[in-house]
C-alpha positions as CSV (number, residue, x, y, z in Angstrom):
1,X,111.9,97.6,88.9
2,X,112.5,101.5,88.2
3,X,110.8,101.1,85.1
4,X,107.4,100.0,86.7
5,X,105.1,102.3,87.9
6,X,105.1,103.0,91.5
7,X,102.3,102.7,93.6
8,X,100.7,103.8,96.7
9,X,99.2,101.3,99.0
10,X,96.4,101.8,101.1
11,X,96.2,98.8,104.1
12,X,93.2,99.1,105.9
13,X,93.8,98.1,109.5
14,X,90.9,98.9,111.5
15,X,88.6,96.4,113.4
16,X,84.8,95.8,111.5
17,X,83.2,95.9,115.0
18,X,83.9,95.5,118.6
19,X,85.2,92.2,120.5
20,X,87.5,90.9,117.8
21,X,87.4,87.1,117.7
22,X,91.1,87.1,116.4
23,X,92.1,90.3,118.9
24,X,90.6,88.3,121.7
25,X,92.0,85.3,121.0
26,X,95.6,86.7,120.7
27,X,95.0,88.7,123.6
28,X,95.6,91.8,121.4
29,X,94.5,95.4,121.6
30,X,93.3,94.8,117.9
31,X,93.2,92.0,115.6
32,X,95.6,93.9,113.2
33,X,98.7,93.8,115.7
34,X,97.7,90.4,116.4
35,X,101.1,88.5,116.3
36,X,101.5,85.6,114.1
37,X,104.7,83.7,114.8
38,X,105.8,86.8,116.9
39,X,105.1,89.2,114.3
40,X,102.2,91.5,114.5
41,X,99.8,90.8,110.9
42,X,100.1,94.7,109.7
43,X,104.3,94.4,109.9
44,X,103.9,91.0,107.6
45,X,102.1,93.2,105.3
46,X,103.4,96.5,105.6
47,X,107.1,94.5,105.0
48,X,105.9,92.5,102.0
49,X,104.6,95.8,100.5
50,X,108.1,97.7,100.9
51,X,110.5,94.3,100.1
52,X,108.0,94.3,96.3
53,X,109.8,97.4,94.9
54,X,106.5,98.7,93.4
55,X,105.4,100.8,96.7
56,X,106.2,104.4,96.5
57,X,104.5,105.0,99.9
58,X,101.8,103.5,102.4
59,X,99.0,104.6,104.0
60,X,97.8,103.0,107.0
61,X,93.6,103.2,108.0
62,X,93.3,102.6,111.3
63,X,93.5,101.0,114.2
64,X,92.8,103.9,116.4
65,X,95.0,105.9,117.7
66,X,95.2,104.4,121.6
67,X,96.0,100.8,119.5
68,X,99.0,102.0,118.2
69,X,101.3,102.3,121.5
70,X,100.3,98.5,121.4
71,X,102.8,97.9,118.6
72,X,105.5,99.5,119.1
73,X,107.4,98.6,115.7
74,X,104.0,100.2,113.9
75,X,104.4,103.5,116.3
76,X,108.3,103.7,115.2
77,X,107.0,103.6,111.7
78,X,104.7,105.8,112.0
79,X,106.8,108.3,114.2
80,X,109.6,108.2,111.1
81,X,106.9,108.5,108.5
82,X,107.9,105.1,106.9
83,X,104.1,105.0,107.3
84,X,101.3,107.4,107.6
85,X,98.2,107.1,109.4
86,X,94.9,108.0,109.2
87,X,91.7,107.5,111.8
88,X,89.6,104.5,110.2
89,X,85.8,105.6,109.3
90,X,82.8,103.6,110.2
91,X,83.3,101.1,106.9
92,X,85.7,99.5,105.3
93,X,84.6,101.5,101.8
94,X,84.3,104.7,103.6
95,X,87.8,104.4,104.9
96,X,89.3,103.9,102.0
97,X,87.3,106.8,100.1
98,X,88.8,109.0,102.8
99,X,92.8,107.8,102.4
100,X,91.9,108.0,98.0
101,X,90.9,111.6,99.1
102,X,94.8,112.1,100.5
103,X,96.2,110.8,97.0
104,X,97.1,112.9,93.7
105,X,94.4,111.6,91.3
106,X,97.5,110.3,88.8
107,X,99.1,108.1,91.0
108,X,98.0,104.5,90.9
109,X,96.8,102.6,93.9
110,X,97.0,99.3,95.6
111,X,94.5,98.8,98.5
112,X,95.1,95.5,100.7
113,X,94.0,94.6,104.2
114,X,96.2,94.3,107.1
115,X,94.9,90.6,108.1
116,X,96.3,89.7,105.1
117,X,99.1,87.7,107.2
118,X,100.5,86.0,103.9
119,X,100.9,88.4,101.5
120,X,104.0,87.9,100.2
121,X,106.4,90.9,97.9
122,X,106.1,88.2,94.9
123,X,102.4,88.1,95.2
124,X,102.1,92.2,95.5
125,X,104.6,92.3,92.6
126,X,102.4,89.6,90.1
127,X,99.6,91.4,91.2
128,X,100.5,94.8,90.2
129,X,102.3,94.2,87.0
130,X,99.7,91.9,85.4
131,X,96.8,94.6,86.7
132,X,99.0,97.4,84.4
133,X,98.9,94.6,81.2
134,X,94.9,94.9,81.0
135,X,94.3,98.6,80.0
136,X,91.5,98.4,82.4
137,X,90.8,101.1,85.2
138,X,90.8,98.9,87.8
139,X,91.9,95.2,88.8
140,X,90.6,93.2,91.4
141,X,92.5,89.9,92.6
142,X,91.3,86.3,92.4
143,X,92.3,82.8,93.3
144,X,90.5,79.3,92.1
145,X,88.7,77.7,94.9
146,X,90.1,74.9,93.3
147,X,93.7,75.9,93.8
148,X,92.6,76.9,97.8
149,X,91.0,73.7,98.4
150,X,94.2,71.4,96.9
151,X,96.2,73.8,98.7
152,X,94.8,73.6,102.0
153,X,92.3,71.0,102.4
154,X,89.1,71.7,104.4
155,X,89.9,75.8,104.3
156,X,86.5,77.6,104.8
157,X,86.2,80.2,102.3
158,X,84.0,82.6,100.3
159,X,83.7,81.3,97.0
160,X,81.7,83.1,94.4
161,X,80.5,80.7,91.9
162,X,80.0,81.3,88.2
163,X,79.7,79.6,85.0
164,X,83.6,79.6,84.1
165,X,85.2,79.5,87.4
166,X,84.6,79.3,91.2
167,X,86.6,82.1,92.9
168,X,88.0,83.3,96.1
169,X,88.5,87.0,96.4
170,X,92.6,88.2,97.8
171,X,91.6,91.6,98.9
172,X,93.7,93.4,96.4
173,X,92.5,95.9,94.4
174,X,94.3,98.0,92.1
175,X,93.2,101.6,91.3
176,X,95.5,103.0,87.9
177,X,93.4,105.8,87.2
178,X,91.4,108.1,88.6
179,X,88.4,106.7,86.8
180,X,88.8,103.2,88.8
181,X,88.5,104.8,92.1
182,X,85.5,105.2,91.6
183,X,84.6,101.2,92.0
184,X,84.7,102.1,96.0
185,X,81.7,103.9,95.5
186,X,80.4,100.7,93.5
187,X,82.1,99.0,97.2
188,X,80.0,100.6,99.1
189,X,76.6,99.9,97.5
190,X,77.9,96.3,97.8
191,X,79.8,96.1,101.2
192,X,76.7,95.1,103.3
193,X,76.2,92.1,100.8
194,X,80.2,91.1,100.8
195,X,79.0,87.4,102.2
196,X,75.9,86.8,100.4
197,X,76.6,86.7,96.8
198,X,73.7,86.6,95.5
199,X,71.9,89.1,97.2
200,X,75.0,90.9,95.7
201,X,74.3,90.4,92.2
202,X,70.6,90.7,92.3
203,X,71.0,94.5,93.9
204,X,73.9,95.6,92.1
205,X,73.8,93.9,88.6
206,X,69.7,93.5,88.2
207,X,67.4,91.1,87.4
208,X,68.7,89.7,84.1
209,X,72.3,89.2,85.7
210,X,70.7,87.1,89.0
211,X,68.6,84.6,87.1
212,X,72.4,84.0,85.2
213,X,73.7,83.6,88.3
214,X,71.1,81.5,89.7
215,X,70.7,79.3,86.5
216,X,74.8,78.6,86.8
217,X,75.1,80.4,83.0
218,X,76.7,84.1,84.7
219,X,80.6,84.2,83.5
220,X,83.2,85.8,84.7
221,X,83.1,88.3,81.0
222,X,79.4,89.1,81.2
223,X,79.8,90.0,85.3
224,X,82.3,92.5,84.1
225,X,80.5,94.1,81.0
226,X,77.6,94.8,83.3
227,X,79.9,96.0,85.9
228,X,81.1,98.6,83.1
229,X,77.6,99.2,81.7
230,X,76.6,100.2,85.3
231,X,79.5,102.2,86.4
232,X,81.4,102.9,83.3
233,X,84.7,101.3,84.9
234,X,86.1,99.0,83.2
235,X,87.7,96.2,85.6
236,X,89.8,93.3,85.3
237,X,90.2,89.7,87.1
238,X,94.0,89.3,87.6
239,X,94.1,85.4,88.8
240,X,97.0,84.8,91.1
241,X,99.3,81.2,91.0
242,X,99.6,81.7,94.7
243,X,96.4,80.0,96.3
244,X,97.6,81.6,99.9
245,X,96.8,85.1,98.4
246,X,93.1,84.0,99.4
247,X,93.5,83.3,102.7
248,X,93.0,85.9,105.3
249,X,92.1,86.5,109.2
250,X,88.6,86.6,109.7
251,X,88.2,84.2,112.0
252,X,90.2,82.3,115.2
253,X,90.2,79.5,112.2
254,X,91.6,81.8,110.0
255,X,94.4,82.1,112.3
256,X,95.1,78.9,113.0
257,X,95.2,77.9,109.9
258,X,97.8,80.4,108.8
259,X,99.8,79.7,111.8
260,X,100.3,76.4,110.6
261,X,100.9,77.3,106.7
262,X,104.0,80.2,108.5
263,X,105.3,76.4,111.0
264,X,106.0,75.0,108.2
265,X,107.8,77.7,106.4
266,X,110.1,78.1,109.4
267,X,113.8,76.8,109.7
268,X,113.7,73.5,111.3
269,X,115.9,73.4,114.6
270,X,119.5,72.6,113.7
271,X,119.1,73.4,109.7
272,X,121.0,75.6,108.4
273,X,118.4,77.0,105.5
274,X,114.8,77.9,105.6
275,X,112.0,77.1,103.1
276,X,111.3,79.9,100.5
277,X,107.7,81.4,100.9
278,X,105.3,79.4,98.3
């Protein structure tokens, strides 16, 4: 482990807008200390991110301030600085620009989300260390839609389709340089678009690149070339074996179906062992 470089990890944690399904639905100030199991969604991840021995320190982004004395475990955290905290911005992209800001330009980065309620320390560690293999500047994580939809049958994701593959983002994204942060600049321009594919392609990789896409012929290779032409990043797809590392709270669906994916993971009453996480 001490020979692997040690990142810091940026978990953004703040709301996208007002009214929450998921907060409402848990009855939560916001839908990041939404408990899951009993345990509020930004302790899963903040305790998967320490237990992965590749995190040197996390920053938190968000929820605001008031939020916090809501979990208490998070304010104890904070209060120790286990964690640190900074006041979410009014994007996702934005945010994070504002924690890179906070970080020597050297150190390497791993930005996750804090609905990501099954991140696990195995996935965080595959991640990382096959992201530092590619020589790229930056790495982005993937999952199959195939491997989701054997996985957990009937799962309503986001599925970008290409040529070679059909794939389900993780929301991991590695920064190992200073040149890859600046794909959350490239974020930004696409952040309005995150659901519409498409639309995403057509305005941020041009004309050519959407009649690839549209004619089914766009690979994963060419998507990233043009991504390099463009911004003069070069970024890797690190595919993950773990198809859970593309399912995350969005919706009260969402939640329900990782609720049942933890139930089963649990110790059944009167055994003396537990499952291992998948």
């Amino acid at each position: 482990m001490d020979e692997r470089k040690q990142f810091t990890a940026i978990v953004l944690a703040a709301d996208r807008a007002a009214g929450d399904p998921v907060a409402a639905r848990t009855g939560s100030v916001c839908k990041a200390t939404a408990p899951i199991h009993g345990i509020p969604m930004i302790i899963r991840v903040l305790d998967a991110l320490e237990a992965s021995g590749m995190i040197n320190s996390i920053i938190i982004c968000g929820p605001p301030k008031h939020a916090l004395q809501a979990c208490p475990e998070l304010d104890d955290r904070i209060a120790s600085g286990r964690v640190t905290w900074l006041p979410n911005l009014d994007s996702p992209s934005r945010s994070a620009d504002s924690c890179l800001a906070k970080i020597e330009r050297d150190v390497p980065v791993l930005l996750t989300t804090a609905d990501h309620a099954l991140l696990t320390p195995e996935i965080v560690q595959y991640f990382l260390i096959e992201s530092q293999k590619q020589e790229s500047d930056a790495a982005v994580g993937a999952v199959t839609f195939g491997d989701v939809a054997a996985a957990f049958p009937g799962a309503r994701r986001t599925v970008i389709k290409l040529r070679d593959a059909a794939l389900c983002g993780c929301n991991l994204y590695a920064f190992l340089n200073h040149r890859g942060r600046g794909l959350v600049s490239f974020w930004q321009r696409a952040e309005e678009l995150r659901k519409r594919p498409w639309q995403l392609i057509g305005q941020v990789f041009g004309p050519v690149t959407v009649l690839f896409y549209v004619l089914g012929l766009l690979t994963i290779d060419r998507g990233l070339k043009t991504v390099a032409a463009r911004t003069g990043i070069n970024v890797s797809v690190v595919f993950l074996p773990y198809p859970q590392a593309g399912i995350d709270v969005d919706k009260v669906a969402d939640l329900l179906l990782v609720e049942s994916i933890l139930a089963e993971q649990l110790p059944v009453s009167g055994s003396i062992h537990s499952d291992e996480n998948s």
